[in-house]
mmJSON file of the N, C-alpha and C atoms, coordinates in Angstrom:
{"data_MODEL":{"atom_site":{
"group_PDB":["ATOM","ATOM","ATOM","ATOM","ATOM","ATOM","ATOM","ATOM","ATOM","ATOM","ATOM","ATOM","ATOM","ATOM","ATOM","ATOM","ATOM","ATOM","ATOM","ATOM","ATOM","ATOM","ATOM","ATOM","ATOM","ATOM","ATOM","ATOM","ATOM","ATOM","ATOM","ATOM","ATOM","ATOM","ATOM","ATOM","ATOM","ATOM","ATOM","ATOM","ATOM","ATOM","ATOM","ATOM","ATOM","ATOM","ATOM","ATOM","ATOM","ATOM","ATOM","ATOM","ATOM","ATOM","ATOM","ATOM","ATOM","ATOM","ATOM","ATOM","ATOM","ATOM","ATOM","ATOM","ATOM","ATOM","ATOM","ATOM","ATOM","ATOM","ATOM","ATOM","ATOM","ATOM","ATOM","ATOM","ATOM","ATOM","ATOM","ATOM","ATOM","ATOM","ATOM","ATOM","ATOM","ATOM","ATOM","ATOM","ATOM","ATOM","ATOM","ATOM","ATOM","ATOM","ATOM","ATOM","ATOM","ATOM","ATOM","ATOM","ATOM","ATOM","ATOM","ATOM","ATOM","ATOM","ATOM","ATOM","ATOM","ATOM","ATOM","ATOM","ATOM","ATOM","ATOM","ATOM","ATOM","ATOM","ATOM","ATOM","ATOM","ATOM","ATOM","ATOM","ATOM","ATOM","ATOM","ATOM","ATOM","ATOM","ATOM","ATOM","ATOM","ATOM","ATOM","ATOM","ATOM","ATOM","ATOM","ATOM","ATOM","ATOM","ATOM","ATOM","ATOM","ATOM","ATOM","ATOM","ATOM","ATOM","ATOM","ATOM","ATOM","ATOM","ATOM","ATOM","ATOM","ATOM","ATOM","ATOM","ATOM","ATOM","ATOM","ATOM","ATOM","ATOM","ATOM","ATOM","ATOM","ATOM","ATOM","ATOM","ATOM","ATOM","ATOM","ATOM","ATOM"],
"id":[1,2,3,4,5,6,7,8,9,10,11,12,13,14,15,16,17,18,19,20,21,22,23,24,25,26,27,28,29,30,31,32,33,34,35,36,37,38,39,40,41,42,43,44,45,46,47,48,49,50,51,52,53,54,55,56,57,58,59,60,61,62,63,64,65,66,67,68,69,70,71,72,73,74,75,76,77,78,79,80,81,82,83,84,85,86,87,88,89,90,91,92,93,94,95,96,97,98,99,100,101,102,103,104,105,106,107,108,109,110,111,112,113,114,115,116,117,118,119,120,121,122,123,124,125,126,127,128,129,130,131,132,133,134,135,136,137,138,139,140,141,142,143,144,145,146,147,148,149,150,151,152,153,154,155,156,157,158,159,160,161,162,163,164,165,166,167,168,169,170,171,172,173,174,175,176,177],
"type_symbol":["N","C","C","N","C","C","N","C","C","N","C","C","N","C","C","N","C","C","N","C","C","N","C","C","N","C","C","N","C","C","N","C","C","N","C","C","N","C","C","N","C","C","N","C","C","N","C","C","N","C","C","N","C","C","N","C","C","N","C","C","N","C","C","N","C","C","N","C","C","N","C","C","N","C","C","N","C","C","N","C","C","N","C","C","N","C","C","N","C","C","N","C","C","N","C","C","N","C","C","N","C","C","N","C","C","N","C","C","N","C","C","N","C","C","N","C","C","N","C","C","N","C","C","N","C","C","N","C","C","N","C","C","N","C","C","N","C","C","N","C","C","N","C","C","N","C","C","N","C","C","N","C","C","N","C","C","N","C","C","N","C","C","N","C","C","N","C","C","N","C","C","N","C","C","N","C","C"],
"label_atom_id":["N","CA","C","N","CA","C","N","CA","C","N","CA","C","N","CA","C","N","CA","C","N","CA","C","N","CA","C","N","CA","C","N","CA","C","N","CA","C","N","CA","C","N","CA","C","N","CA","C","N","CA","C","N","CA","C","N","CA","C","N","CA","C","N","CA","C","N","CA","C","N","CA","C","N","CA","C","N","CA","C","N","CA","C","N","CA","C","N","CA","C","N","CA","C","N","CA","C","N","CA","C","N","CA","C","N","CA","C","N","CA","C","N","CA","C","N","CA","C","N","CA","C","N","CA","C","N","CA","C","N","CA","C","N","CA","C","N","CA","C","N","CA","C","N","CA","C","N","CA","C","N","CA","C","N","CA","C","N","CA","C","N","CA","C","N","CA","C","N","CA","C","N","CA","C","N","CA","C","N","CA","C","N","CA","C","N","CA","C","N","CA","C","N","CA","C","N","CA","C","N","CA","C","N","CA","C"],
"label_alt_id":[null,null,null,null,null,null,null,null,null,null,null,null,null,null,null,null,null,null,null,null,null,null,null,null,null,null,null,null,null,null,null,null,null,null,null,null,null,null,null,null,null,null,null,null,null,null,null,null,null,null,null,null,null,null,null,null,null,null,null,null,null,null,null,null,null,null,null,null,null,null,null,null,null,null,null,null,null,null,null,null,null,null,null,null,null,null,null,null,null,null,null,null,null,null,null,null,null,null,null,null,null,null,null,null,null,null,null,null,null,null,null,null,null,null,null,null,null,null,null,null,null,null,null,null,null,null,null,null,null,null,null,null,null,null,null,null,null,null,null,null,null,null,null,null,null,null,null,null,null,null,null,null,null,null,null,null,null,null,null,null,null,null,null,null,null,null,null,null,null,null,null,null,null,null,null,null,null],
"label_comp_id":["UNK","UNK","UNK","UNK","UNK","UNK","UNK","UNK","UNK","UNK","UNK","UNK","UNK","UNK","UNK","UNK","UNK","UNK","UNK","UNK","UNK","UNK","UNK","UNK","UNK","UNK","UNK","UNK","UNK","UNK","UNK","UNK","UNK","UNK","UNK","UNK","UNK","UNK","UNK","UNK","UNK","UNK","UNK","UNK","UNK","UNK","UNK","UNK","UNK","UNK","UNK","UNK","UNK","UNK","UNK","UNK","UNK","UNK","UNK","UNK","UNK","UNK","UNK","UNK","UNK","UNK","UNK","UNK","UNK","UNK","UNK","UNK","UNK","UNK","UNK","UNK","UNK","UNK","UNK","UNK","UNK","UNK","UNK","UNK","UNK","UNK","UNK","UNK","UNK","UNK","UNK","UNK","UNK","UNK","UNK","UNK","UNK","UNK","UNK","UNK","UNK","UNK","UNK","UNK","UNK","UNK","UNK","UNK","UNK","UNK","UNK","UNK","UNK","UNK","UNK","UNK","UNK","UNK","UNK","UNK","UNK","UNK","UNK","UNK","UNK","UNK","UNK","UNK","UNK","UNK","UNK","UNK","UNK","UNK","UNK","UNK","UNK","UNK","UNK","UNK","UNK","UNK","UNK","UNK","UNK","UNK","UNK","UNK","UNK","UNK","UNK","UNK","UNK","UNK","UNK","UNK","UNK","UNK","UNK","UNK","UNK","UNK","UNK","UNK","UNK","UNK","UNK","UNK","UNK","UNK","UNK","UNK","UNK","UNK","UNK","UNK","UNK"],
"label_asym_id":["A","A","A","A","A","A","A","A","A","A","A","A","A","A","A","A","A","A","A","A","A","A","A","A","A","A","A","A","A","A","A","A","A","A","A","A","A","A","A","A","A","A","A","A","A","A","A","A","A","A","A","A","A","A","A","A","A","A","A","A","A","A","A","A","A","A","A","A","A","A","A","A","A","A","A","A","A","A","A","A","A","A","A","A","A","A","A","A","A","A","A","A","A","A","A","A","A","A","A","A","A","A","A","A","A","A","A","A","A","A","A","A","A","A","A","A","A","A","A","A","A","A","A","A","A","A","A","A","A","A","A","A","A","A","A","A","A","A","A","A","A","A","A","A","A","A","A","A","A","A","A","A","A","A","A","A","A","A","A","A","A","A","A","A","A","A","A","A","A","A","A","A","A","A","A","A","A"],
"label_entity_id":["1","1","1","1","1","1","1","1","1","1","1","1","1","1","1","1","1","1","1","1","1","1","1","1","1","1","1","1","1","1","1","1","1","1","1","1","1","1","1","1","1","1","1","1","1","1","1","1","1","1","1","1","1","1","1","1","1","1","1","1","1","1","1","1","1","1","1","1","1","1","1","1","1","1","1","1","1","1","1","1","1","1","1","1","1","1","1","1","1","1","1","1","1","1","1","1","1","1","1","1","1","1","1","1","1","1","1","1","1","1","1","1","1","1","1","1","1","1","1","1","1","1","1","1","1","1","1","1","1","1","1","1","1","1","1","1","1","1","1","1","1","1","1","1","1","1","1","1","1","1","1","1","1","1","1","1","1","1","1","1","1","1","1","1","1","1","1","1","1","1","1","1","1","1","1","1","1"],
"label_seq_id":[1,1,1,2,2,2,3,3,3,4,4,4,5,5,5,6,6,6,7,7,7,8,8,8,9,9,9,10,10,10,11,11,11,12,12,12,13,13,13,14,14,14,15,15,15,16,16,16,17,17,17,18,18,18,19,19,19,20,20,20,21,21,21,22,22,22,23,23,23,24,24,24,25,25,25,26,26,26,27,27,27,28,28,28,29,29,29,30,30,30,31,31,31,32,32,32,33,33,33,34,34,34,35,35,35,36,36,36,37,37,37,38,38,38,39,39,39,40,40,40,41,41,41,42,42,42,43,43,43,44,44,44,45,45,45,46,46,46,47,47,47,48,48,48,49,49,49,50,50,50,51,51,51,52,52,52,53,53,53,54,54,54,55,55,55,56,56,56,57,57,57,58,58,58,59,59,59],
"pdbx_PDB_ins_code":[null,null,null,null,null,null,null,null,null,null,null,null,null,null,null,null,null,null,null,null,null,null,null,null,null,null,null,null,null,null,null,null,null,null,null,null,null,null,null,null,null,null,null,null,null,null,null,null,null,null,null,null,null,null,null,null,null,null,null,null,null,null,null,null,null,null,null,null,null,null,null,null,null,null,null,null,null,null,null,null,null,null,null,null,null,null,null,null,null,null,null,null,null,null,null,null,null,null,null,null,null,null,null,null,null,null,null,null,null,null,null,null,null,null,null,null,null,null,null,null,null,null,null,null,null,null,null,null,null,null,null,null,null,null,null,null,null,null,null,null,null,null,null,null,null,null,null,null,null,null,null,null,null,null,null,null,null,null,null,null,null,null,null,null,null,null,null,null,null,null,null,null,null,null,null,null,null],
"Cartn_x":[81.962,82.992,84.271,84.652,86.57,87.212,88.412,89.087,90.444,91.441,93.223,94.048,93.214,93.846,94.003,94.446,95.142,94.494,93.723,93.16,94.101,94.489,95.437,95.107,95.19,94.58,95.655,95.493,96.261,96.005,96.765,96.461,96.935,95.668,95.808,95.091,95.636,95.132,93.924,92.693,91.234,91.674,92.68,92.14,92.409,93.512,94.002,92.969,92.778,91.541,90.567,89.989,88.753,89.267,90.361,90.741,90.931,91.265,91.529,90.148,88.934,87.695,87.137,87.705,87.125,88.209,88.936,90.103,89.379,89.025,88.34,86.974,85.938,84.926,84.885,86.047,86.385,86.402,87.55,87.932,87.059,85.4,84.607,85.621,86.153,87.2,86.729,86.496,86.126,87.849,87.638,88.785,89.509,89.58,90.706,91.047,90.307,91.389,92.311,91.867,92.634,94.016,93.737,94.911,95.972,95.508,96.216,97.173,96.159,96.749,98.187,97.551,98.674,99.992,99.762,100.77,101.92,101.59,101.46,102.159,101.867,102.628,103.833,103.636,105.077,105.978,105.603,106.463,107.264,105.923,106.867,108.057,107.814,108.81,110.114,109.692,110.863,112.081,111.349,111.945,112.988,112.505,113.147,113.929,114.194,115.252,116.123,115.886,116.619,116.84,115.942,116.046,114.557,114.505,113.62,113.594,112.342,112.607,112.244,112.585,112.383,112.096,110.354,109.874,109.702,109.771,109.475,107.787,107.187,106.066,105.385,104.041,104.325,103.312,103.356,102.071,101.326],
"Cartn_y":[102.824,102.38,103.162,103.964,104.97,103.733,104.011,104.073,104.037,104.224,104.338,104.322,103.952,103.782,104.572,105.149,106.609,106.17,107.106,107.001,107.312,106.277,106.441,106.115,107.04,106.722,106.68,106.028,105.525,105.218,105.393,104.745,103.623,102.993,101.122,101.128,100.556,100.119,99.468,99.883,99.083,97.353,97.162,95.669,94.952,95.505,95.471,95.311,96.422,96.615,95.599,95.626,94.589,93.042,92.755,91.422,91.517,92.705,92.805,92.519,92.85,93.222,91.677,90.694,89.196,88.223,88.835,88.132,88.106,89.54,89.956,89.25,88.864,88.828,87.242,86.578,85.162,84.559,85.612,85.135,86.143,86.271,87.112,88.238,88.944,90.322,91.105,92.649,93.911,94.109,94.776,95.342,95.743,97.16,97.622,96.559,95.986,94.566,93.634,93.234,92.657,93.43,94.842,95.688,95.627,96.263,96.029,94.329,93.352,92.237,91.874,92.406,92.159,92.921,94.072,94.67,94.124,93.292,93.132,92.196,90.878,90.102,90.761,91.691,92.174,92.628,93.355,93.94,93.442,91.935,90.906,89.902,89.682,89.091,90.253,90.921,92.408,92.308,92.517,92.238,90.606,90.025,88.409,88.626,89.625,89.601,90.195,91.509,92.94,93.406,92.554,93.334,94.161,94.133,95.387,96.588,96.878,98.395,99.019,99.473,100.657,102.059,102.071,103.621,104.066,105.425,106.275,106.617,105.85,106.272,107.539,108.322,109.692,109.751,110.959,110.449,111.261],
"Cartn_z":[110.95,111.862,111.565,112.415,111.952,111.885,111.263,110.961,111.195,111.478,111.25,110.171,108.913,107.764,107.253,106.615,106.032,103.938,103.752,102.308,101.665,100.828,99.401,97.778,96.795,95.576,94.472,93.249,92.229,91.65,90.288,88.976,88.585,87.787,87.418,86.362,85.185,83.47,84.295,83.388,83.992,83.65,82.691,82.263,83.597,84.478,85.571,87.364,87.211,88.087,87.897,86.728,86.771,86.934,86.656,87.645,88.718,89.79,90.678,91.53,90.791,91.633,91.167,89.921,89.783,91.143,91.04,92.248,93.929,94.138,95.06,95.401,94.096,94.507,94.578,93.939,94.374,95.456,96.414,97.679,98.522,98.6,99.371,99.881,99.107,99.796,99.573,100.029,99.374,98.662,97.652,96.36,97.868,98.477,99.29,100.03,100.454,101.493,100.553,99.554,98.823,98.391,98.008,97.829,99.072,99.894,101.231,101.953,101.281,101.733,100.548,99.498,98.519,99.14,99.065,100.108,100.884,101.665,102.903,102.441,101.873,101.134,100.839,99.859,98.864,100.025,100.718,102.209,102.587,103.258,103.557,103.373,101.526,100.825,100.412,100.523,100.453,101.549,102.619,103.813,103.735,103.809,103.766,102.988,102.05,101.13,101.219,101.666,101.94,103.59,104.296,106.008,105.701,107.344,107.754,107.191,107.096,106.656,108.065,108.597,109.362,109.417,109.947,109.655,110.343,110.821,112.082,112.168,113.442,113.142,113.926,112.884,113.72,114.938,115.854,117.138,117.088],
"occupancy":[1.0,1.0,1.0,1.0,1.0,1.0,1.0,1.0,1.0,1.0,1.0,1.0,1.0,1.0,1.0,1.0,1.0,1.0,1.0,1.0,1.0,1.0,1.0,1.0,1.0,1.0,1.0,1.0,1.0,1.0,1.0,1.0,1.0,1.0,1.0,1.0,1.0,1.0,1.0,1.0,1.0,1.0,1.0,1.0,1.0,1.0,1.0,1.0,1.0,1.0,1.0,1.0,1.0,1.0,1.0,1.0,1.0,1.0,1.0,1.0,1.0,1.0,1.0,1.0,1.0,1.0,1.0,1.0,1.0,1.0,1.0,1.0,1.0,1.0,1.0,1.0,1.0,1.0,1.0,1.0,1.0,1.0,1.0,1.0,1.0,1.0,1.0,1.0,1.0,1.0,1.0,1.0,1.0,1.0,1.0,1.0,1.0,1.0,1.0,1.0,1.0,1.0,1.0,1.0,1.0,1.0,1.0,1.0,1.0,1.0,1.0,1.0,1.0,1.0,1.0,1.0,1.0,1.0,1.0,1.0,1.0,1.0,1.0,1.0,1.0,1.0,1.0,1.0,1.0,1.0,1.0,1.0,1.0,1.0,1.0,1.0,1.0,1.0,1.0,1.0,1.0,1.0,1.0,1.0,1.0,1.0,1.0,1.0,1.0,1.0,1.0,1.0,1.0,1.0,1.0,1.0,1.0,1.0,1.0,1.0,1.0,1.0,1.0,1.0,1.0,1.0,1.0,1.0,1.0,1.0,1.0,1.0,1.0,1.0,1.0,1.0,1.0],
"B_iso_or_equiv":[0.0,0.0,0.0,0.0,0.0,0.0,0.0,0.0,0.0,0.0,0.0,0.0,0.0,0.0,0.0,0.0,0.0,0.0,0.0,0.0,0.0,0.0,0.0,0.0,0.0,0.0,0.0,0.0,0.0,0.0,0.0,0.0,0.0,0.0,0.0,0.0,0.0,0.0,0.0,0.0,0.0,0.0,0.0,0.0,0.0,0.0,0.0,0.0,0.0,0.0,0.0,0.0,0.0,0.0,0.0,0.0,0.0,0.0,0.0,0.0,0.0,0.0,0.0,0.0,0.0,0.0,0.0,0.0,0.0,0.0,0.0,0.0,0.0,0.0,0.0,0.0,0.0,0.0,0.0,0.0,0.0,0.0,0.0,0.0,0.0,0.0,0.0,0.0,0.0,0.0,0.0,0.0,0.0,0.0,0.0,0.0,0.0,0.0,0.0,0.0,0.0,0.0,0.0,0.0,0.0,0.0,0.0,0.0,0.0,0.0,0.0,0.0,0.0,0.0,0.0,0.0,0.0,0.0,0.0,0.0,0.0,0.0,0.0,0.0,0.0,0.0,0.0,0.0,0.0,0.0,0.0,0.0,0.0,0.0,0.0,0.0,0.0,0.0,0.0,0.0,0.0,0.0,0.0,0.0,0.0,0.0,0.0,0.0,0.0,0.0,0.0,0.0,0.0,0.0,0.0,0.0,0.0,0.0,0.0,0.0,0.0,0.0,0.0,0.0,0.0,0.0,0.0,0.0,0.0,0.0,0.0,0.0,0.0,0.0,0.0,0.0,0.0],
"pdbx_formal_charge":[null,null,null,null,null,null,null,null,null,null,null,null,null,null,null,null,null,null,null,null,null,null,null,null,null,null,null,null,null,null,null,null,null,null,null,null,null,null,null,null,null,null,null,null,null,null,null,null,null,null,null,null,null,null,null,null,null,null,null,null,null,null,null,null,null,null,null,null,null,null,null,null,null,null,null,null,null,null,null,null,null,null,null,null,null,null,null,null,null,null,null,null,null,null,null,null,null,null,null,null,null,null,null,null,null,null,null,null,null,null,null,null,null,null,null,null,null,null,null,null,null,null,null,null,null,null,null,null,null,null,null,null,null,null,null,null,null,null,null,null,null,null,null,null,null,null,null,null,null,null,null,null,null,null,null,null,null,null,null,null,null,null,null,null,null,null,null,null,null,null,null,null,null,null,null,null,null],
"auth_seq_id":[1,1,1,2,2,2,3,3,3,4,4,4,5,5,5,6,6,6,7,7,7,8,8,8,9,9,9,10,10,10,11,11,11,12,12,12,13,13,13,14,14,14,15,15,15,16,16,16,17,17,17,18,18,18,19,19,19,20,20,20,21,21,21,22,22,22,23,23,23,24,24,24,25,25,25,26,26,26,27,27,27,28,28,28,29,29,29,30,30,30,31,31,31,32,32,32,33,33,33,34,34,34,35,35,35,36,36,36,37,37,37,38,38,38,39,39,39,40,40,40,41,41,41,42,42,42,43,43,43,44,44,44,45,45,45,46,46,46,47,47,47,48,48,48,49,49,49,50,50,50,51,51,51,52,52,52,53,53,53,54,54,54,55,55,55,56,56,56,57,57,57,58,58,58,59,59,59],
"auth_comp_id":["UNK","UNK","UNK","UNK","UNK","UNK","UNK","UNK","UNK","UNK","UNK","UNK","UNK","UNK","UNK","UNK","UNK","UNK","UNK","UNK","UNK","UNK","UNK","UNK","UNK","UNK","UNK","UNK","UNK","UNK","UNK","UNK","UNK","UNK","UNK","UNK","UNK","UNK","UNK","UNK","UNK","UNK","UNK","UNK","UNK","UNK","UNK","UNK","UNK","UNK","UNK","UNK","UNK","UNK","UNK","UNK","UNK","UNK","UNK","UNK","UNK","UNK","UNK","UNK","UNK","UNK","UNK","UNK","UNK","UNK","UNK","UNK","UNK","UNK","UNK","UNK","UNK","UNK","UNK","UNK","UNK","UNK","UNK","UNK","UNK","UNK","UNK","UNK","UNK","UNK","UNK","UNK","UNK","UNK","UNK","UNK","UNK","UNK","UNK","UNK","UNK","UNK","UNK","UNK","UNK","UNK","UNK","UNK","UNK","UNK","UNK","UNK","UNK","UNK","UNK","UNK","UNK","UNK","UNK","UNK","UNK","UNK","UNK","UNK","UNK","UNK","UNK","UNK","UNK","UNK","UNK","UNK","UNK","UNK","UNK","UNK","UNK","UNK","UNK","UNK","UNK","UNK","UNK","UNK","UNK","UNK","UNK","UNK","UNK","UNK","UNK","UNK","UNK","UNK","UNK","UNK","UNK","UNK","UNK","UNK","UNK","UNK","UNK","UNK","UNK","UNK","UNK","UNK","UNK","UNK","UNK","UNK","UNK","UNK","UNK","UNK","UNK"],
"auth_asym_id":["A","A","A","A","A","A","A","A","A","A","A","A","A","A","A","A","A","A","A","A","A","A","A","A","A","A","A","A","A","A","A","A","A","A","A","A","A","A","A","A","A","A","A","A","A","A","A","A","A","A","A","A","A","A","A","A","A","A","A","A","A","A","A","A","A","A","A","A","A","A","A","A","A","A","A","A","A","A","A","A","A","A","A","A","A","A","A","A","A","A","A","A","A","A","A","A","A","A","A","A","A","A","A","A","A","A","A","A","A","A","A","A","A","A","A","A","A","A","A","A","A","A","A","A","A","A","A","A","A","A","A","A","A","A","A","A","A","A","A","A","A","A","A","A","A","A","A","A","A","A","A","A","A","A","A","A","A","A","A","A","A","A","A","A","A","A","A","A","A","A","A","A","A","A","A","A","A"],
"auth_atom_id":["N","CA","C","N","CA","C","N","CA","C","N","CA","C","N","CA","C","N","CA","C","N","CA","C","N","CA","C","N","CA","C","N","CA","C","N","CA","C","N","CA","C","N","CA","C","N","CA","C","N","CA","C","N","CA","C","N","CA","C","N","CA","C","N","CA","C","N","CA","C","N","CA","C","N","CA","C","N","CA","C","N","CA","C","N","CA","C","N","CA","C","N","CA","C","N","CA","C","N","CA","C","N","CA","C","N","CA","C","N","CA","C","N","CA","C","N","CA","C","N","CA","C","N","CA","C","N","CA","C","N","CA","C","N","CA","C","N","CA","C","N","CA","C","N","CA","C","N","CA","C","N","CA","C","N","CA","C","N","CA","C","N","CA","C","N","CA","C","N","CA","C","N","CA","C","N","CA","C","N","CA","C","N","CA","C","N","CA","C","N","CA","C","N","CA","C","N","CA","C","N","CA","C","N","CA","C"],
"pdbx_PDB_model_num":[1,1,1,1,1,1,1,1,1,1,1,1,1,1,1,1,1,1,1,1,1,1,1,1,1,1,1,1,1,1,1,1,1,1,1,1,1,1,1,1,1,1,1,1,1,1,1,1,1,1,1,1,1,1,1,1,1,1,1,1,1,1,1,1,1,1,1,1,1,1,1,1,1,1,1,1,1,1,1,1,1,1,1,1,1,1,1,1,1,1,1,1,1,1,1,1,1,1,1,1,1,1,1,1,1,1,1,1,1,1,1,1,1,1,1,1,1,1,1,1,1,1,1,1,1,1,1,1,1,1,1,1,1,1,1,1,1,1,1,1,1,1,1,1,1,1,1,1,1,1,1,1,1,1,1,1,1,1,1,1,1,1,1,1,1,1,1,1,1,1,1,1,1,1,1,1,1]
}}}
């Protein structure tokens, strides 16, 4: 199934990761959705604090 998501990679202490993937397999998530939702969260509480961020998006 494509896609729109743009692949991004990074570094994370494994002790880290491997809770990330017991967190994940808790709430039936694949690991990248969980990453992404965390996200999404932090964004959001960012915003409520600071304003919008505003990004130019490209076409």
């Amino acid at each position: 199934m494509p896609t729109n998501k743009t692949p991004f990679t990074f570094h994370i202490e494994d002790e880290y990761l491997e809770k990330m993937r017991y967190i994940a397999k808790r709430e039936t998530r694949s690991l990248s959705n969980l990453l992404e939702r965390l996200c999404v969260l932090y964004i959001e509480e960012y915003e409520q604090n600071h304003g919008e961020i505003k990004v130019e998006q490209e076409s």
